[in-house]
Every structure is written in C-alpha cells, then in structure tokens.
N, C-alpha and C positions, 0 to 999 in steps of 0.2 A: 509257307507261313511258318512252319518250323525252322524250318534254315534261319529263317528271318529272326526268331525268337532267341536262339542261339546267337545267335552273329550278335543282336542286343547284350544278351547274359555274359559274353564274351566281353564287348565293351566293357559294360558294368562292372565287370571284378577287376580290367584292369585298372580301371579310373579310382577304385577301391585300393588298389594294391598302392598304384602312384603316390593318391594321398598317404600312406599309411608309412610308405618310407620317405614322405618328405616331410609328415609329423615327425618321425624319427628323429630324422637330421636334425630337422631344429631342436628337436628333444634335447640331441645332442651339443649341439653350440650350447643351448640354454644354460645346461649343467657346466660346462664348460666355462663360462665366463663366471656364474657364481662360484664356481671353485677358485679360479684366478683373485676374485674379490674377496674372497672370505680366506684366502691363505693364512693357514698357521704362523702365527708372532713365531720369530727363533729364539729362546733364552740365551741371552750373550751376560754373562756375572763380569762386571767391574769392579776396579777395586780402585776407591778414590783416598786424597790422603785429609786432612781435617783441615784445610786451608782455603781458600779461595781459587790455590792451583787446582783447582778439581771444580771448579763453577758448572762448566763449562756439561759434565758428565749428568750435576741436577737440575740444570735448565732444561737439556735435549728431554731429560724423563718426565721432569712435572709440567713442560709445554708442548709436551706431545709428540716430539718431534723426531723419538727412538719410534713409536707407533707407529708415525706417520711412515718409517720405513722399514716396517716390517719386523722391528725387532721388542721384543721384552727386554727389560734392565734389570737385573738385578744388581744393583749399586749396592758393596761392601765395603765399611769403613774402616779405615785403618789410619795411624798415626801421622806416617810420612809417607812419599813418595814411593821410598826405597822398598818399604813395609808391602805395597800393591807390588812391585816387582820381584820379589821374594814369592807372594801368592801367585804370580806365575808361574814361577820357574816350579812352584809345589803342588799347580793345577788349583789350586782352590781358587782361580778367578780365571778371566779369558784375556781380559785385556785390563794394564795398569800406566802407570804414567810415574817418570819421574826427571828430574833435573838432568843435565848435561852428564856432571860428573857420576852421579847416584848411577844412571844408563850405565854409563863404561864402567862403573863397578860392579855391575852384574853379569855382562854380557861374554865372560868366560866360563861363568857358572853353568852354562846350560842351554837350550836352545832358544834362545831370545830375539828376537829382531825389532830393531825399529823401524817403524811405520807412519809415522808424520810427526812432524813441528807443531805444534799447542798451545807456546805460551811463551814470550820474555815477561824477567821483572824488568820493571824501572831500578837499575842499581844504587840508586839517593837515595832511595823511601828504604834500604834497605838499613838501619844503622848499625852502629855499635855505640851500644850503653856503654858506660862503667860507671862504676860507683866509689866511695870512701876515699877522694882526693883524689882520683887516678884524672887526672886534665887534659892529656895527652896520649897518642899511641905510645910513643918510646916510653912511657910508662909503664905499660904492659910484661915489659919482660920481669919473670920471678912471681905473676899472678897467678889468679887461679883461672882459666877461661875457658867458657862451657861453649860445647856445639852440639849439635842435633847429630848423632850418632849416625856413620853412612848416610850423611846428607852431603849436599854439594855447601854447606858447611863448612864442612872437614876440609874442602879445598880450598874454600873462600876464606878460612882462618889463615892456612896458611899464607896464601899471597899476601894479607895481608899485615900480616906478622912481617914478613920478607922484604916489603916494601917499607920496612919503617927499620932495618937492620937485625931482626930478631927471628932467630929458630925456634922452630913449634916446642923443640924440647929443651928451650928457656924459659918456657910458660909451662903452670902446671893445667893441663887441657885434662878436662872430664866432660864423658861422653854423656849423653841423654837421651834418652827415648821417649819423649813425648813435651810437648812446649807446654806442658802445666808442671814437669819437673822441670824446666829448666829456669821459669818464672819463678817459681818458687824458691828456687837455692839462690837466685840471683836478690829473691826480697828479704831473705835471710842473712845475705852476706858468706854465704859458702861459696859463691862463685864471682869474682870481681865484675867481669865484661863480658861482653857475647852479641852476637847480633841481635835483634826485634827489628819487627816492622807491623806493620796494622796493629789491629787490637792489643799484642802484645805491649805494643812499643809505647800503646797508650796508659798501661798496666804497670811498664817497668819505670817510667817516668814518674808514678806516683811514691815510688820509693826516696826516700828521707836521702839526698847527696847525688843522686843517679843523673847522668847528664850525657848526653851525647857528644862524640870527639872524634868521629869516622864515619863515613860507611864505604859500601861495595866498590861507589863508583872512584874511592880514591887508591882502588890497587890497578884501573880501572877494569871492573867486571861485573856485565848483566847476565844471569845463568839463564838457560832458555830451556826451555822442557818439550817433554818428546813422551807420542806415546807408543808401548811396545806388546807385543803378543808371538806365540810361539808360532812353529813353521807350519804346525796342525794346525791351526786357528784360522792362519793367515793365508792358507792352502782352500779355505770355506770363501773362497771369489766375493759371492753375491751378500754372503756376511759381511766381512772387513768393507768391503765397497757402500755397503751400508750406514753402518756405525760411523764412517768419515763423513756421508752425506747426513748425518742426521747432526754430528759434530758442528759439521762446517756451518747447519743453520742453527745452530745453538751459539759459535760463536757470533754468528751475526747480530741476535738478539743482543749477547752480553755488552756487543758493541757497542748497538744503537740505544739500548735501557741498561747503563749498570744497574739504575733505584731497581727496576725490575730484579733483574739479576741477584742482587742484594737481597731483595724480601724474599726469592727464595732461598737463598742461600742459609737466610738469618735462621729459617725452619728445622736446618739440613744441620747447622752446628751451634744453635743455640747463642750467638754471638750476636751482640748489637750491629742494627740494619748501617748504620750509618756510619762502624768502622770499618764495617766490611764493604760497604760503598767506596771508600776513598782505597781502602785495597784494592779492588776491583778496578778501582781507574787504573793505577797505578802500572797493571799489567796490560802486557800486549798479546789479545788474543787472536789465532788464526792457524784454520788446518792448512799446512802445506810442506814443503819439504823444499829448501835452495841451496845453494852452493853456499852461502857463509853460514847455514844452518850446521851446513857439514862441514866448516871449514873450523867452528868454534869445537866441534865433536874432537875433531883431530887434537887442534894445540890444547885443549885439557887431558884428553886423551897420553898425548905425550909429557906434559908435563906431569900428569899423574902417575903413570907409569915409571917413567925417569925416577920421582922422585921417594917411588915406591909406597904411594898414596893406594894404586890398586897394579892387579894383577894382569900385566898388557899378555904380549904372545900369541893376538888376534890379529886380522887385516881388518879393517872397520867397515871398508866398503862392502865386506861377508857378510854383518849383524845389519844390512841397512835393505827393507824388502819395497820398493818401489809402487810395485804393481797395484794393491788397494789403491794407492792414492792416483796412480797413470787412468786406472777404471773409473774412480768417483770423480777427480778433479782434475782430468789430468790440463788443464793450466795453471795449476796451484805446484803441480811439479816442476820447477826448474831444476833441480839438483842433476848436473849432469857428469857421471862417473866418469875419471877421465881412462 
C-alpha cells in the first residue's frame, strides 16, 4: 500500500511539473508575439522642401502609412530641395529629396547616396514669366533673371538661355533662396523673368505686364527627383526598406486622390487646396529606380560638370545604393548597372 502511495505521489508531481513547463512555454510564445506587435516606431527625421515635391513624405505621415510600417516621421521643413540635402550631409535629418541636378551637386560633398526615383514634373506647367515688354526669350539677354539658388534651376536657366543663343553671363542672373523672394522681386520689378509653376505662377500672373513666353519643355527638359540618405542610414536594412514601402503606399494614394493629397498638403504649407491640386496632377509620382532614371542623372551630370555648373570627379554609379529598393520593391528596380 505504500509502494502504491508513492508510485501515485510520483505520478502526481510529474503531471505537476509537465504542466508547469508547458505553462511556461506558452508563457513564452505569448510574450513573445506581444513584443513582435507592440515593436518600437524607429524615429526616421525627414527633411521635405515647401513644394508639392515633398507630397508624398505628408501623405505617408498623416495617413498613417509611416506607422503602418514601423516607423515615426519626423518631417523638417525647409525651403528647397537642395536645403534637405545639405541637412543630410550635416545629420540634422536622415533622409531628404532633391531634383536631378540639386543631387549631383551635393554628391561630392560627402557621403550621400541615392536611393529611389520620386517624382517627375510635367516640363509645360513649368513656365517662364517676364514682365515690362520682354515677349520673347531672345529678349532675355542684358535682363535681370532670378533662380532658386542650387536648385535644378540653375540648370534649367541655363539650357534655356543656350537654346535661344544666349550665355548665362549675358543676363544678369541673381540668386534666391526661398520662392517668396523670388515672387516678390519679380512683383517689384527687380528681377525681369524666371520660372513659376502652381501657386506661384498664379501669383506672378497677377502682376501689371507679366506674361508668359517659355517654359522647360522648350529646351526640352522634365527634372526628375530622387531621394537620398547617407551609407549610415542606408546600412539600417529594415529602416531604408521601410520608408520606401511606406513611400510607395503614399504615392499610390497621391495617385489615385490628388483632391486627397491636396487637402493634406494645403495643412502642411498653408497654400490654397486647389492650386496645389493642379500641382499635384501635374507631377509624376512613383518609388522606383530605371535605367533612363539614371540615364537623365548622367547627361545632367555631364553637362553640369563640363560646364562647370557643379563639381564632377565622381563615378555616379558609386553615389547610387540599390539595395533598400532590391528589399522593399525589388520590381520597381529596373536600373541595371552595366
């Protein structure tokens, strides 16, 4: 009867012990998945420029769709383009975005790379004002003609000066840093011509003689934009891979709803819904990266260089980091290095 008692007590503690490590286990998955689900947002700081080229950064954050994957945004605004890609190269952001040319003018500066395709303009919507009798481009030379300082800009004057027989240093060109100086000196009459497009273009029109007599597409050129982040930043895999998938569904909204798009935008820069709508069309949004994405990088690249526009001395295919985009999209990468 004892034996027997024992043999029982024996049982008993181990059907005791079994339970008690298969509580455990599941203890263990349990915590386990809730940690999976409750993972830490990463703080990723962006630096957008005050344009509509930057839609794209406050749709993903005020529709959710940086959370959705994991990330915090801290969106910093800044002037232009070039302005976010300066804050890179000075760490005060993570990742910024600028124009074709603006890119290759930074990208001797310091450790930069780019990382996907973002955005063309439509080269039409892009104009050129002037004002006080000027009717013509060949008019231009001996004026005064404003650009948005290290902007793609700067290169877009030129070509199209060039194309109408005129050197940049037959015009007197002044530089600007922010499109409420350059609005302003052009309502004044301190500066004859210069490009607008959206809201501006609505602004510079209401000026007493101001007429349009150009634009982009007749040097012919659409500047495409790119965004970029350092080899630290871009080295953080399941971040960069992120921020494109949260991108890539932010430009699909902007696609499918500009009105959308626009009403947030209008929050983001104080600027009427409905200029910034026809803005919004006007561009072509989409994360990816292709061979004539890099084929326009190049011929601005070279002519810029050449014509001592910016500082070359790089291989391009060195500043161009694949890999985010291969992880998030990789059908969106075509670009294939030869």
């Amino acid at each position: 009867m004892l034996m027997k008692s024992k043999k029982l007590c024996i049982i008993a503690l181990f059907i005791v012990g079994m339970m008690t490590i298969v509580t455990g286990c599941g203890s263990g998955s349990q915590t386990s998945g809730t940690s999976d689900s409750s993972k830490k947002e990463v703080t990723v700081k962006i630096g957008a420029d005050s344009s509509a080229f930057s839609t794209l950064f406050y749709v993903a954050r005020d529709k959710g769709y940086f959370e959705k994957h994991g990330i915090e945004a801290q969106i910093n605004p800044y002037s232009y383009g070039i302005d976010t890609i300066d804050a890179v190269l000075t760490n005060q952001v993570d990742v910024g975005l600028a124009m074709d040319f603006a890119a290759l003018s930074r990208l001797s500066s310091g450790d930069l790379k780019i990382f996907a395709f973002n955005q063309q303009v439509d080269s039409s919507k892009e104009k050129v004002v002037a004002r006080d009798g000027i009717n013509s481009p060949g008019e231009l030379k001996g004026q005064s003609i404003a650009v948005k300082r290290g902007t793609v800009d700067e290169y877009a004057m030129v070509r199209y000066l060039e194309k109408y027989n005129i050197k940049i240093d037959e015009v007197k060109k002044q530089g600007f840093s922010s499109d409420a100086e350059i609005l302003s000196a052009f309502q004044k009459g301190d500066v004859k011509a210069t490009f607008f497009s959206g809201n501006l273009l609505d602004k510079a029109l209401q000026v007493q003689g101001a007429k349009v007599i150009g634009s982009k597409a007749d040097i012919p050129f659409a500047s495409r934009g790119f965004l970029l982040a350092n080899s630290k930043f871009l080295g953080q895999k399941d971040v960069a891979k992120n921020i494109l998938l949260a991108l890539n569904d932010a430009t699909k909204y902007i696609n499918e709803n500009p009105a959308g798009a626009a009403e947030v935008m209008t929050k983001a820069l104080k600027i009427p819904q409905d200029s910034l709508e026809k803005d919004i069309k006007s561009r072509s949004n989409d994360i990816r990266l292709n061979d004539d994405d890099v084929k326009q990088l190049q011929e601005v690249y070279e002519y810029a260089s050449d014509s001592k526009l910016i500082k070359g001395g790089f291989n391009l295919k060195d500043k161009i980091d694949t890999n985010p985009l291969k992880a998030a999209l990789p059908g969106k990468l075509t670009y294939k290095p030869e």
